[in-house]
C-alpha positions in Angstrom: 179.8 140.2 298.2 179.3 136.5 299.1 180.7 135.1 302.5 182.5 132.2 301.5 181.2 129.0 302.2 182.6 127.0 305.3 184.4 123.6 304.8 182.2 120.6 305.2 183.0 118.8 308.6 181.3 115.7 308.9 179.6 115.1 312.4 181.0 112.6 314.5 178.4 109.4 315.9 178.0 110.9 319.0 177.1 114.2 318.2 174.6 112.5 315.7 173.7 110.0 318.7 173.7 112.8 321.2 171.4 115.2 318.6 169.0 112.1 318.1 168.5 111.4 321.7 167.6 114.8 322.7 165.0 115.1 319.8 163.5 112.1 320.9 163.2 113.6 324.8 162.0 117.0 323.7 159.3 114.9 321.7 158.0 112.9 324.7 158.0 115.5 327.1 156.0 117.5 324.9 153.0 114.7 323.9 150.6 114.0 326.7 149.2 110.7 324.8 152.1 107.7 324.4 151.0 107.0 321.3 150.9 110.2 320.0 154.4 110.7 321.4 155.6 107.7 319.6 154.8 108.6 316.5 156.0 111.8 316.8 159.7 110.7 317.9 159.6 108.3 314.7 159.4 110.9 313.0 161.7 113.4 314.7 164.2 110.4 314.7 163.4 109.3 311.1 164.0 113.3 310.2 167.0 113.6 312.1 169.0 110.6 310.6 167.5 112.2 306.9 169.9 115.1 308.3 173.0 113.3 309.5 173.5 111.4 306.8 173.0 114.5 304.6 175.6 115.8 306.4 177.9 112.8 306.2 177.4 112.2 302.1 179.9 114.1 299.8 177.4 115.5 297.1 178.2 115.6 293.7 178.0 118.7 291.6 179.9 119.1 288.4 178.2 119.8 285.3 179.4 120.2 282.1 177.1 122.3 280.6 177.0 124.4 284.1 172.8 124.0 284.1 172.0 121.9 286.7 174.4 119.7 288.6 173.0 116.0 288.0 176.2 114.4 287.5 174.9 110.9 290.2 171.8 111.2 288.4 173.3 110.4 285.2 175.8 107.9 286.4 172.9 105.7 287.8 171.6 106.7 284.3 174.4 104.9 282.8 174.3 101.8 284.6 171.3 101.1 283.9 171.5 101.6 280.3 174.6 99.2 279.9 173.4 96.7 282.3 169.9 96.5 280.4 170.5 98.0 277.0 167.9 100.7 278.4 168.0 104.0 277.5 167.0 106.8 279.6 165.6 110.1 278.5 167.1 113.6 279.7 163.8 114.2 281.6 163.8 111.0 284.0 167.9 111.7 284.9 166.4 115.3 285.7 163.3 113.9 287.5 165.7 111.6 289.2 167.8 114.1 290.5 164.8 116.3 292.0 163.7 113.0 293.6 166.9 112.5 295.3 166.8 116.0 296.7 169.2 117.8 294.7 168.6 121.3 293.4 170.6 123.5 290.4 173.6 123.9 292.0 173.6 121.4 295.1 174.1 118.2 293.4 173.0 115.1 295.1 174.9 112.0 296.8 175.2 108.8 295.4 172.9 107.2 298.0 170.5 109.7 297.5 170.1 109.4 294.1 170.8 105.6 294.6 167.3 105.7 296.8 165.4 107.4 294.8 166.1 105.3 291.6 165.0 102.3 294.2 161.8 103.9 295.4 160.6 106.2 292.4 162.4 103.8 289.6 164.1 105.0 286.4 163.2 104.1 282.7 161.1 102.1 284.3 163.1 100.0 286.4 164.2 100.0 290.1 168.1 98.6 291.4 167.6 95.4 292.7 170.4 96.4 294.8 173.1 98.4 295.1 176.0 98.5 298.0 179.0 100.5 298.5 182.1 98.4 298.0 185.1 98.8 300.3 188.7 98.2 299.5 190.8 98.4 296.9 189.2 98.4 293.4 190.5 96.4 290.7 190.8 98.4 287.1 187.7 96.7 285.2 187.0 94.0 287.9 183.2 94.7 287.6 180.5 97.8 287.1 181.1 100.6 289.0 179.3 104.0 289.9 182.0 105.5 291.4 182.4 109.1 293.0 185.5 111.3 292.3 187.3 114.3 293.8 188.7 116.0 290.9 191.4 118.1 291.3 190.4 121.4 289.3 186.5 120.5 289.6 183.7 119.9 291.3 183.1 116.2 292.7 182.0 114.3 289.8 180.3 110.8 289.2 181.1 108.2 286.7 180.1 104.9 285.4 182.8 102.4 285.3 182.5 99.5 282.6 185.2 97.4 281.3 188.2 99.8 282.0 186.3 102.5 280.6 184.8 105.7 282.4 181.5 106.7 281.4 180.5 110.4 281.9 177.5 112.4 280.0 177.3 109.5 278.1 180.7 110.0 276.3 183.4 106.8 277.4 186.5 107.7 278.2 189.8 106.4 279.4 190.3 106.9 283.3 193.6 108.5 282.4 191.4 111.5 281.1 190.6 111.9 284.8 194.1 112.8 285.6 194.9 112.8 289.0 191.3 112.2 290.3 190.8 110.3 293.8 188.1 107.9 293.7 186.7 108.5 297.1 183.5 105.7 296.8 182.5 103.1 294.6 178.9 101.3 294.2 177.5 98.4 292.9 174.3 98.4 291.2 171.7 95.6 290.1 169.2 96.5 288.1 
């Protein structure tokens, strides 16, 4: 039998600060050459931020057809593809999603997969730019990949155009999304 999983807890900055500084001591006390050292806390620090904000980014996961969990994947998908009439093949969403670090059942985030799309492009094209937007959201105001709690699912990621929700490529109405909590909202431009 499976232990059950243990609720997500974000870590605060200063254990993030705190668990960054003491990397980055450990390093240099461990390199004789200063350059060497450098380097080497770079890269602790660089992999050390990789983890906190792993840790601090609600991954998405719900798939429809329960094979792999690429739900950000194909939102970014989406966007592209009604921003730039550009359609995207099954096999770069999925590439995508490996490229952002998600796996068959993990999901990724929406910056992850945002980052990849920028550094590894998609249907050949890379965001311009893409930000998170704060406050409130007004109903088709502009496009939006948003992020969703669901309340019987998985977190789930949509495009939203127009006062329409994208998702697996079907539009639907938001209200279809009964009772969902829109918990963050990019803006991409391709």
């Amino acid at each position: 039998m499976k232990k059950p999983k243990k609720a997500w807890k974000p870590k605060s900055a200063a254990a993030q600060i705190a668990a960054h500084k003491k990397s980055v001591e450990a390093t240099r006390k461990r390199d004789a050459h200063p350059a060497e050292a450098k380097a080497k806390a770079v890269k602790a620090a660089r992999a050390t931020l990789a983890a906190a904000r792993k840790e601090s980014v609600k991954v998405r996961k719900w798939s429809p057809d329960g094979d792999v969990a690429l739900c950000s994947a194909r939102a970014v998908a989406e966007s592209l593809r009604i921003a730039l009439s550009v359609p995207v093949s099954d096999e770069e969403v999925l590439a995508l999603h490996w490229a952002a670090g998600g796996d068959d059942d993990a999901g990724a985030s929406l910056l992850d997969v945002l980052t990849a799309a920028q550094a590894h492009g998609l249907g050949g094209f890379r965001p311009q730019r893409f930000e998170c937007v704060a406050g409130p959201l007004h109903e088709g105001s502009e496009r939006l990949v948003l992020g969703l709690d669901l309340p019987l699912a998985e977190p789930h990621a949509v495009l939203a155009d127009c006062g329409r929700w994208w998702s697996w490529r079907e539009r639907y109405s938001p209200d279809v999304f009964a009772g969902a909590v829109i918990d963050e909202a990019w803006t991409v431009t391709w």
